[in-house]
C-alpha positions, 0 to 999 in steps of 0.5 A: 650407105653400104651397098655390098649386100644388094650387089652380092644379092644380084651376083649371078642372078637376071639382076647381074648385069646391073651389079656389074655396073653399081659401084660406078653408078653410086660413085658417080651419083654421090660423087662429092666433087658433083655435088657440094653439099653431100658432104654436109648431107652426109655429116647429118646421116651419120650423127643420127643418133642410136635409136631401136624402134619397138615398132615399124610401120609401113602400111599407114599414110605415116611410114615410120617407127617408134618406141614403147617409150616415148623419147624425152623432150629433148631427145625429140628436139634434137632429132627434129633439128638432125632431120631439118638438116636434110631440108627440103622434104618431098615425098611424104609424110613420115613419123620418126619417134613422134618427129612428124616430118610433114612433107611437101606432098602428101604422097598418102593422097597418092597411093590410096587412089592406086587403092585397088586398081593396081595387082597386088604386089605380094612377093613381087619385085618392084621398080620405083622410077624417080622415087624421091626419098622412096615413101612409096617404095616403104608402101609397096613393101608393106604391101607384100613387095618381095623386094623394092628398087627406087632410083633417083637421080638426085643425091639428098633424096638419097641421102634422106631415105638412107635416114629413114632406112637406119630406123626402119631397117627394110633390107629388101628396099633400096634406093640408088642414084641414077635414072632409068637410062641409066639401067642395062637395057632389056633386063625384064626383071621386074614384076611391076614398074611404077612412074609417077610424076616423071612422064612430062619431064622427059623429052622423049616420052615414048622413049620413057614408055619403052625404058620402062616397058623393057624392065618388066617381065612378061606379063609384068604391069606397069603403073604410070601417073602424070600430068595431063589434059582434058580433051581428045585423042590426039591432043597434047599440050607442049608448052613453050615455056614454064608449066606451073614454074617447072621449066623441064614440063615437055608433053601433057597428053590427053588421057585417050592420047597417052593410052595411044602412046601406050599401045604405040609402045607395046604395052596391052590393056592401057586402063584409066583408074584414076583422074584429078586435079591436084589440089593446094591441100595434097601439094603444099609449103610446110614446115619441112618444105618452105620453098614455093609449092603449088599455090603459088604456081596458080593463077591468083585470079583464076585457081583452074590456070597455072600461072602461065595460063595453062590448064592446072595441073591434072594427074591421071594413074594409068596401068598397063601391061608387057604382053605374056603371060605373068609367072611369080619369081622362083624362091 
């Protein structure tokens, strides 16, 4: 996991000050006295075996790479057991030589109903906050990202997407360990902000609103999803306990209300493109994923409640903007 060359990239341009603080974000995110299973992560990384793809594949529901010919049997076995061991699988799928990794969500369903609500991001530079192993990130460089930063917190995601990364080989994609707060205030560097699934775990909601607010550009959109309710302005559902078994679930507003939240913060043009409840087929126990996933978070007599007997989980995708005027980035 060699982080040099993003470093050396940022030296002296409107990304500096974060790469004055990178090598002791990555120390402290994949620290192994933290964290005692990056060690064993980490052996699984580095024993994937050589493989040249012939083919990479960004902009299909399967990101992956492939060969000309296929892998014998035994090579495919092998990698299959390799990869389990970087178990649980999220975000999703991918296809690695004819290894189907089918994650616990389907994260295609998620970016095919951005579909054309979002502006294009042809040569533009992209944030993904809480990215998990970066499936979208792969996404949004297919579609034209001049370059694409991820950022999670959470080391075996980055353990996992630095797997992914040795066979799909995207040098203008990158995925570090560390969360939004995280990053120097005020950079307005980027061109678009994506926060999907993020929104209801933080406790301060419009301090997340304004954090992402002040990564982008003037002009610069921001594409938020999370889960919400039905009903009016003003209403938000705070549950006082577990929401779907997820003990960090803070805010479910409305979808008039999280609009307010975002005007309250400064974006301009708040839009609804999209709305719905998450189904059993979309986020689902697989091979890849055995833990419980969101069918056993319902309520076994009644699909339409969590377990707890809130509401099921309702997402909502919302674009907004940073008020000026959008100028793409010099070369």
């Amino acid at each position: 996991m060699d982080y040099r060359p993003l470093i050396e990239q940022w030296q002296d341009g409107d990304l500096d000050r974060w790469a004055q603080l990178l090598p002791e974000q990555l120390e402290t995110g994949l620290s192994h006295k933290r964290y005692g299973d990056l060690a064993r992560w980490m052996d699984v990384l580095n024993s994937l075996p050589d493989i040249v793809p012939d083919q990479i594949t960004l902009d299909s529901a399967r990101v992956g790479a492939s060969c000309n010919q296929p892998l014998p049997s035994s090579a495919l076995e092998s990698l299959t057991q390799q990869l389990m061991g970087l178990h649980p699988w999220r975000k999703g799928p991918f296809d690695l030589f004819g290894v189907h990794i089918d994650t616990e969500w389907r994260s295609d369903w998620k970016w095919d109903r951005l579909g054309s609500g979002i502006d294009s991001l042809q040569s533009r530079r992209v944030l993904d906050v809480g990215c998990g192993s970066g499936y979208h990130c792969w996404r949004m460089a297919g579609d034209g990202a001049r370059e694409v930063i991820g950022i999670d917190p959470t080391p075996l995601f980055v353990v996992q997407f630095w797997a992914l990364q040795k066979y799909l080989q995207q040098t203008n994609v990158w995925l570090l360990p560390a969360g939004i707060e995280q990053m120097p205030d005020k950079l307005n560097a980027f061109d678009t902000a994506f926060s999907m699934g993020v929104l209801y775990h933080r406790r301060s909601p419009m301090d997340h609103l304004r954090e992402l607010r002040d990564c982008l550009r003037p002009g610069g959109q921001l594409v938020l999803e999370t889960l919400v309710i039905d009903g009016k302005l003003g209403d938000t559902l705070v549950p006082e306990g577990r929401y779907a078994r997820m003990g960090n679930v803070w805010f479910l507003p409305s979808c008039d209300t999280l609009a307010s939240w975002l005007k309250k913060t400064g974006f301009v043009e708040p839009r609804l493109v999209d709305v719905g409840l998450t189904s059993i087929e979309e986020q689902r126990s697989t091979d890849w994923m055995t833990f419980h996933s969101l069918a056993n978070f319902l309520d076994p007599q009644d699909s339409s409640k969590s377990i707890e007997g809130h509401p099921a989980p309702r997402r909502a995708v919302f674009t907004a903007r940073v008020p000026g005027t959008w100028k793409p980035l010099d070369n």
